[in-house]
N, C-alpha and C positions, 0 to 999 in steps of 0.2 A: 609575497610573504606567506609562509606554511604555519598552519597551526601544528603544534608535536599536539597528536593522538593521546587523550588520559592513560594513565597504565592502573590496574589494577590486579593485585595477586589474586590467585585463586580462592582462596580463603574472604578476603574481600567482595569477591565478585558474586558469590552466593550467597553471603549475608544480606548482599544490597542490590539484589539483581533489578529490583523494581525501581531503586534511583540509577543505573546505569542505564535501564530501556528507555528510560524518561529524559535522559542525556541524550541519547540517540536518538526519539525520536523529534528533538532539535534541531538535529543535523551534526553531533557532534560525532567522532569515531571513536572506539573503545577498544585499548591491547589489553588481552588480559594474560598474566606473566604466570608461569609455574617455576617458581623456586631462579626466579628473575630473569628469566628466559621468556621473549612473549611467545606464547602457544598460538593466540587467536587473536582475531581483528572484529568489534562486531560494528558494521556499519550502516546507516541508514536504507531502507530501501527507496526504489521510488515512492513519492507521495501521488496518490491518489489527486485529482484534481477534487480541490473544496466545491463541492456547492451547496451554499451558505441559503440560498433561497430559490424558490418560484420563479422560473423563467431564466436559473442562470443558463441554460443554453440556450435559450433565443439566438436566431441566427445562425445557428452551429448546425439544427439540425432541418433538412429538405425533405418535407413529407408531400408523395404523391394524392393530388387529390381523393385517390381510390384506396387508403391507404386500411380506411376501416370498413370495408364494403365486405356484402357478406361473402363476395367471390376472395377476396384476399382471404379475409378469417378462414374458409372451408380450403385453400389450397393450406394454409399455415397449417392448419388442425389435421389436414391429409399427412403433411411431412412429418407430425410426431405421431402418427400412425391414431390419428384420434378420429373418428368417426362423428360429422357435425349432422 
């Protein structure tokens, strides 16, 4: 089952652009009509993954032992051209 997309005319859509982004960023899709033609579609982007707290990546990420040694730091600082 398809939700039908909100429509909103032009004239509406810039009065209330702040409750239609706020729609969208729901999940919901938005047509917006010129003289009841829809022009535009505005639809969600991807979302970001939430991390809500400390340690929500645990797991996720594999740090080499040597990951903060001063030979990593001075190669990292060599490739943005930074002198350690």
């Amino acid at each position: 089952m398809s939700v039908e997309a909100a429509h909103f005319n032009m004239h509406d859509a810039k009065t209330h652009l702040s409750r239609i982004i706020e729609r969208v960023e729901r999940g919901e899709e938005v047509i917006i009509d010129r003289a009841g033609v829809p022009v535009a579609k505005i639809v969600p982007l991807a979302r970001r993954i939430n991390r809500t707290s400390i340690g929500s990546l645990a797991g996720r990420l594999d740090l080499s032992g040597d990951w903060d040694s001063p030979q990593t730091n001075a190669e990292i600082a060599a490739d943005f051209g930074i002198s350690s």
